[in-house]
N, C-alpha and C positions, 0 to 999 in steps of 0.2 A: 449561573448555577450555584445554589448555595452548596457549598464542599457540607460533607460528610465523612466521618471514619469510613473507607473503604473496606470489607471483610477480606481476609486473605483470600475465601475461594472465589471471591468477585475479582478482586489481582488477578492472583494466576488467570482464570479462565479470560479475563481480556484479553494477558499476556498473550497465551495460549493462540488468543482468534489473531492477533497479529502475527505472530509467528508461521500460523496456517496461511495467511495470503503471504505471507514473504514466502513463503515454501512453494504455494502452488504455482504464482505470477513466477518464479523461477524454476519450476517444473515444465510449466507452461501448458498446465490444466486449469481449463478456461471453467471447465463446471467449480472445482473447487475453488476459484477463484469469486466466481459467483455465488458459493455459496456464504463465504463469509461477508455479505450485504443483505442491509433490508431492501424492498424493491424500490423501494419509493428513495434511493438512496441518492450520493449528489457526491462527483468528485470534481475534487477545485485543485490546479496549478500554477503557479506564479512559470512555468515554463508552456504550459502550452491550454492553459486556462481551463472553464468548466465542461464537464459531462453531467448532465442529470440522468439519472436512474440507469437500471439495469442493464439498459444501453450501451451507456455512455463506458461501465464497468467491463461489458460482454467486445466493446469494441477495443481497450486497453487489453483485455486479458489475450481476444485475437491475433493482436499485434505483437505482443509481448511473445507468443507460441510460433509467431508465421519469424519472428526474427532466431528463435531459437531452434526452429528448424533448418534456418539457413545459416546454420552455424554459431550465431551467440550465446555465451551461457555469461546469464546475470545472478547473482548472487547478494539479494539485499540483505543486508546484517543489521539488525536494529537493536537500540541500545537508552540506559540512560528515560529507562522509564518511568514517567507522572501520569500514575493515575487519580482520577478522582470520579467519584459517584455519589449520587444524588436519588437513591430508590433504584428504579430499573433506566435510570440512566446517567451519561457517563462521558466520560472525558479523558481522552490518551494524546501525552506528548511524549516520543521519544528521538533519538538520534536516528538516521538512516548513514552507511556508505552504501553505497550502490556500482559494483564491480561488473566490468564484464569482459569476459574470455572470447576471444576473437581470433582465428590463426594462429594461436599457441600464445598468443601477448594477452594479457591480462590489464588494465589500467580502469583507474578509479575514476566512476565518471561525476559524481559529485558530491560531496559532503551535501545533507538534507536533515529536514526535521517532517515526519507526520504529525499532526494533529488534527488527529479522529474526535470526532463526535460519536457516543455508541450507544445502541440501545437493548435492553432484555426483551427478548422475545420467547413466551414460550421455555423459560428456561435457558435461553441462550441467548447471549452477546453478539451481535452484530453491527456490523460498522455503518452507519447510515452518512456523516457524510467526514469524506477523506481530505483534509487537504494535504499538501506534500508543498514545503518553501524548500526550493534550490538554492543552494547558494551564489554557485557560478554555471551557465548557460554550456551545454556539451552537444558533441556530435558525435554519435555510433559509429565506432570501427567500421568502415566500411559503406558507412550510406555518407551524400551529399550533403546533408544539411538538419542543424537543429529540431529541426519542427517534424523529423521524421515518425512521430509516434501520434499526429493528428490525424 
């Protein structure tokens, strides 16, 4: 992507759209969660690998609400943000810690970075595709094993 001057309201409103999925996936409102994706979107993890499209995002956000119903509250703080743009499209790297409350204990499940892919739609920034690198491999309070979010 060749870089360009990013406009400030091109910032913020990226900003913005990743702040909105960190709020909802921690809300654990699957629509708003959905809505900050194009359809044809694509999430990548170095902990439990690809989801393609609207699917693959509607079955994370699932998961994400069926554990905070059974008591987890996650809390991703995102930070340490590179954006770049290119016209109506776009490019976000920031910091993730990724926290979650469990039985009254709290512990940090792992230092991360996103780097989104985004595109203008319509006026609006949407993340089309997610990747998310972990640092170190974790297991949820309470469930058996790593891989519990496949």
């Amino acid at each position: 992507m060749k870089l360009a001057l990013t406009s400030i309201e091109d910032r913020v409103a990226i900003q913005e759209l990743m702040t909105s999925y960190c709020c909802a996936i921690d809300a654990g409102d699957v629509n708003g969660v959905l809505a900050c994706f194009t359809e044809d979107c694509r999430l990548e993890s170095n902990s439990i690998g690809p989801s393609p499209g609207q699917g693959g995002v509607n079955m994370l956000a699932d998961q994400m609400a069926r554990l905070r119903r059974e008591g987890r509250q996650f809390r991703h703080i995102i930070t340490n943000f590179r954006v770049e743009t290119d016209g109506d499209r776009g490019r976000i790297r920031c910091y993730l810690l990724d926290y979650v409350t469990f039985n009254g204990e709290t512990q940090l499940l792992s230092p991360c970075e996103y780097d989104c892919d985004v595109l203008k739609k319509d006026g609006r920034w949407l993340i089309e595709t997610r990747r998310v690198h972990i640092d170190r491999q974790f297991v949820l309070p309470g469930l058996p094993n790593a891989n519990q979010l496949k």
